[in-house]
C-alpha positions in Angstrom: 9.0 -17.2 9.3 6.5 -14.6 8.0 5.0 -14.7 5.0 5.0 -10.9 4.3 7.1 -8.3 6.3 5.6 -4.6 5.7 7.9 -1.3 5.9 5.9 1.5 5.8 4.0 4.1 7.7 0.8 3.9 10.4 -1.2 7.1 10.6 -4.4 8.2 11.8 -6.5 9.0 9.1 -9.0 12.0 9.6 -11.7 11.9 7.2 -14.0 14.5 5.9 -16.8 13.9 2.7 -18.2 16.7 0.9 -20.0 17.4 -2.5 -16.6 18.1 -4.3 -13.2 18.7 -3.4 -11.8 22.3 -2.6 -9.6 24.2 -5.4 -6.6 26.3 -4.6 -7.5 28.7 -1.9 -11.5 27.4 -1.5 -13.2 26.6 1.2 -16.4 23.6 0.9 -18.7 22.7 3.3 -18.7 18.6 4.3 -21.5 16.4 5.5 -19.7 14.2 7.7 -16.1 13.2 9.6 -14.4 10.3 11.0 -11.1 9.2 12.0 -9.8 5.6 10.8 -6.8 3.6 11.5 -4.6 4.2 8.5 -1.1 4.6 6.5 0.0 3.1 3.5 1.8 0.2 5.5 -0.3 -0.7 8.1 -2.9 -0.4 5.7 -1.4 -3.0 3.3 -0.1 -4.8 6.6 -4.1 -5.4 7.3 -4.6 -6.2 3.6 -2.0 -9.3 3.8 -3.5 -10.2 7.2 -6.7 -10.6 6.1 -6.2 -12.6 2.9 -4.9 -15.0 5.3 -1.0 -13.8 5.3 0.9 -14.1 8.3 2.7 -10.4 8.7 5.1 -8.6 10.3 5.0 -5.0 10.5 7.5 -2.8 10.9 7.2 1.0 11.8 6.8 3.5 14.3 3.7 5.5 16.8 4.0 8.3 18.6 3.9 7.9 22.7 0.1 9.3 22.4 -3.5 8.2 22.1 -3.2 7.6 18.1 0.0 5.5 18.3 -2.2 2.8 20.9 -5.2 3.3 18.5 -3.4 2.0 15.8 -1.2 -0.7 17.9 -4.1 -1.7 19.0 -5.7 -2.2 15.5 -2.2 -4.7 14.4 -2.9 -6.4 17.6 -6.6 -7.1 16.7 -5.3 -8.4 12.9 -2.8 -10.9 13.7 0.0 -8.5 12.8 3.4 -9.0 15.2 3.9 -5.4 16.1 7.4 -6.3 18.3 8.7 -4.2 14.9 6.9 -0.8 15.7 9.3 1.4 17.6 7.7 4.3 20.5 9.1 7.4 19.3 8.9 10.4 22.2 9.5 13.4 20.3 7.1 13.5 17.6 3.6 12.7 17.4 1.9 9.2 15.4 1.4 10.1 11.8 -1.7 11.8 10.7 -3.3 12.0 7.1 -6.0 14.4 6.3 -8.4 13.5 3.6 -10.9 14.8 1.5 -13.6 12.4 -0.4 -16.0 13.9 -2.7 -19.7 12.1 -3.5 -17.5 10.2 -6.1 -15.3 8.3 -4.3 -12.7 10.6 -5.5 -10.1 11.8 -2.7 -7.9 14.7 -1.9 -4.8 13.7 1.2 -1.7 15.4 3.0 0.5 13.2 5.3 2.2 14.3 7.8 4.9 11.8 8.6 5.3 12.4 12.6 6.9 9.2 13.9 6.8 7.5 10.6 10.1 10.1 10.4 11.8 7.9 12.7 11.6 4.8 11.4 14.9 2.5 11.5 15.7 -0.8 10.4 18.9 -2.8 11.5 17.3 -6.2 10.7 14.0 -7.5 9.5 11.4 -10.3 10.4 12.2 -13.1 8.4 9.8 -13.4 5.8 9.0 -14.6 2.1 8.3 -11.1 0.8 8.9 -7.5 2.0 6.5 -5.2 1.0 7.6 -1.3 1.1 6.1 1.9 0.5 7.8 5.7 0.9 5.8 7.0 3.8 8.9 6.6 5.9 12.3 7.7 5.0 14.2 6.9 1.4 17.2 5.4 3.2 15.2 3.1 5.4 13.5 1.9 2.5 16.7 1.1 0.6 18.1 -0.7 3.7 14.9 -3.2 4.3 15.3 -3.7 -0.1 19.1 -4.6 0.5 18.4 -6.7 3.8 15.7 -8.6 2.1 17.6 -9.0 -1.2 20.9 -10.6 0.6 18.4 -13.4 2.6 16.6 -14.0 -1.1 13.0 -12.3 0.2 10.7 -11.3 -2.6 10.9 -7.6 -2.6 7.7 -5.4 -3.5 7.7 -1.7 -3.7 5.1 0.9 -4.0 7.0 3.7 -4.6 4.3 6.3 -2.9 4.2 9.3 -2.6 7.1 9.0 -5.2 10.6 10.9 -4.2 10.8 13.9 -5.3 14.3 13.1 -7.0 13.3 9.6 -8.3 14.2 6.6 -7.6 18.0 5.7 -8.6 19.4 2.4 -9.9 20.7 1.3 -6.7 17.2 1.0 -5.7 15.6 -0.6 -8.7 18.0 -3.4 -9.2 16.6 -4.9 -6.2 13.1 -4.3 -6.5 11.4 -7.7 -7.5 7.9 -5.9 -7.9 7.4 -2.7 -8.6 3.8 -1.0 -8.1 3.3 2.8 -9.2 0.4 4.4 -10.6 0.0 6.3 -13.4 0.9 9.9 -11.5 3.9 8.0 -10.0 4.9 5.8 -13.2 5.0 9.5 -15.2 7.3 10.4 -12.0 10.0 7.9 -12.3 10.4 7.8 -15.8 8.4 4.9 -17.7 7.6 1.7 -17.7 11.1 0.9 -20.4 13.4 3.2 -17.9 12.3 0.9 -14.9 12.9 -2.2 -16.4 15.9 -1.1 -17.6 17.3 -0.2 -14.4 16.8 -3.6 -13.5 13.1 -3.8 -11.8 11.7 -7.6 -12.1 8.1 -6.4 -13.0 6.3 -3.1 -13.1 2.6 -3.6 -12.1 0.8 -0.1 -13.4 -2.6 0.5 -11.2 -4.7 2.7 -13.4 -8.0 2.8 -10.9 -11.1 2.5 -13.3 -9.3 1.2 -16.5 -7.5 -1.3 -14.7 -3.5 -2.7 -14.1 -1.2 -2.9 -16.9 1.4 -5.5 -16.0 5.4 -5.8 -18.5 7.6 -7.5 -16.9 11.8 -7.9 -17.7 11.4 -10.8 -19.6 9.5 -9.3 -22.0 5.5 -10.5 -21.0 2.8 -8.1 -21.0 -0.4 -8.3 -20.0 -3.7 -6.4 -19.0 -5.8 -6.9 -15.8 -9.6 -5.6 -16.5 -11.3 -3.7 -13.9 -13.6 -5.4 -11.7 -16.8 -3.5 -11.6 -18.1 -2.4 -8.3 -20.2 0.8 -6.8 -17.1 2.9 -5.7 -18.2 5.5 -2.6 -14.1 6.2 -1.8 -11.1 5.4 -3.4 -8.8 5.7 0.0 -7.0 2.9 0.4 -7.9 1.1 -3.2 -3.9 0.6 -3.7 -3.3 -0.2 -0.2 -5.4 -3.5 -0.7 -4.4 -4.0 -4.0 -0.4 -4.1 -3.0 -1.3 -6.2 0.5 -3.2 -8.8 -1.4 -0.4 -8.6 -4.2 2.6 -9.2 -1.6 0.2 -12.0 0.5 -0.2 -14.1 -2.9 2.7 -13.6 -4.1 4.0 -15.4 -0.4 1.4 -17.8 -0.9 3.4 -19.3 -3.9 1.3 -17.6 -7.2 2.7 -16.6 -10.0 2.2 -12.9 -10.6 -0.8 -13.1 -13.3 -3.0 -14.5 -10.7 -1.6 -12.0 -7.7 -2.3 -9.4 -9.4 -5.8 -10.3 -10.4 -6.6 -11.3 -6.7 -5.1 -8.0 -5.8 -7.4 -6.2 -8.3 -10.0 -7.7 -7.1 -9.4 -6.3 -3.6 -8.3 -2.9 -4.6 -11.6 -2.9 -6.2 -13.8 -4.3 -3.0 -11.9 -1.4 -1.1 -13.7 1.5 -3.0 -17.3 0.1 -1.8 -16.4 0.8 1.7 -15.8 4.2 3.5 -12.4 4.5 5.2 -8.7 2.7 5.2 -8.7 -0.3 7.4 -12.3 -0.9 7.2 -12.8 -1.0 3.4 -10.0 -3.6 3.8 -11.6 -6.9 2.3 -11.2 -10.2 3.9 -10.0 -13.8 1.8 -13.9 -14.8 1.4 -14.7 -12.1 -0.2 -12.3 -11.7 -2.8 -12.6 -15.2 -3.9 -15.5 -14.5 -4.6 -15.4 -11.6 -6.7 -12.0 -13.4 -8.2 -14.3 -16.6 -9.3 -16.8 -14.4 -11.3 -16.6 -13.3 -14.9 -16.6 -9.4 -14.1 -13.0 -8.7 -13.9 -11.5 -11.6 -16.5 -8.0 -11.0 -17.6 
């Protein structure tokens, strides 16, 4: 058995920095490009993997260079790929992104394979950790599948649907982790919990997570205080670390202050998978005063 399983999307990220991001119909000059290993699921796949989780990803590449890039990356983490379907007709996901001298980013994803995502059964595993870079009804099916075999379930509904998230849905959602944008999105805090979500986990970047969960607890995580250069994949590490404690047996006060910790960690280092931070160095940030409840 796993500890985590992760739904979700693999892209190849393709990274430009400039001064400041572009307005509507702008063009700005950047001062440098890259192309990382990326996705909001194999991203928080890596996260998991390298807090010391074991993980099972499940997804899909295109038959091209980027898909054995990025296999090639879940290899080199531990991650059992035997999940990740080859899809023929469409192309491994890309993401283009924009970050400015702040940290601050700009993205568009184009789905590609991540389109064709399926799942019939899952790895077994103590949580499942889901995100909405792959289709709505594949998401609901790995919720249900987990559900029935008594998995933790974890969803970061991102990008949020377009049409919201109905109560099917939320009644089996253990843990759910929008931000603000996305909490605005699907209605509140009250219309979650209401629906029957376990927990809503609210990242808010710089001011920190607001945690309120069904039984009526609630509770603010502080920032931890760090030199930010980009913001990428700052959730990403924040809901792998939160699935791969959460597997590990904490209860969610202490998850979600390792995972702050990590989302935080992830904003000192330029790019998706390697701003990823490994167990060591979250403890350590964990054990100091900076980021106390």
């Amino acid at each position: 058995m796993f500890d985590v399983c992760v739904v979700g999307g693999a892209n190849l990220d393709l990274v430009a920095t400039a001064d400041r991001l572009p307005g509507p119909g702008e063009t700005v000059l950047g001062d440098d490009y890259r192309e990382h290993a990326g996705g909001k699921g194999l991203n928080q796949a890596v996260a998991a993997a390298r807090t010391g989780a074991s993980v099972a990803f499940v997804g899909a590449l295109g038959r091209d260079a980027a898909g054995a890039t990025l296999r090639q990356v879940l290899v080199a983490e531990s991650i059992d790929d035997r999940g990740v379907a080859e899809c023929g007709n469409a192309p491994t996901g890309r993401a283009l992104i924009v970050v400015d001298e702040h940290g601050e980013n700009s993205i568009v994803v184009v789905p590609g394979a991540n389109a064709a995502v399926t799942v019939d059964e899952l790895p077994a595993s103590r949580v499942l950790l889901a995100q909405y870079e792959v289709p709505v009804p594949v998401v609901t099916s790995a919720l249900t599948v987990a559900r029935r075999s008594a998995v933790t379930t974890i969803l970061n509904p991102a990008p949020a649907p377009t049409g919201g998230l109905d109560a099917e849905i939320l009644s089996i959602v253990d843990v759910l982790v929008p931000n603000e944008h996305e909490l605005e999105l699907l209605g509140g805090v009250q219309r979650l919990l209401a629906l029957g979500v376990g927990a809503v986990v609210v990242t808010r970047g710089a001011q920190g997570v607001d945690i309120t969960t069904a039984a009526g607890e609630h509770w603010h995580q502080r920032p931890f205080r760090v030199n930010a250069v980009d913001t990428t994949a700052a959730g990403d590490a924040f809901c792998g670390v939160l699935a791969a404690r959460c597997a590990a047996g904490d209860d969610l006060r202490p998850a979600v202050r390792w995972a702050a910790a990590a989302g935080a960690l992830a904003t000192t280092v330029a790019g998706a998978v390697p701003s990823l931070p490994r167990y060591d160095a979250i403890a350590e940030l964990v054990s100091s005063a900076a980021g106390a409840a």
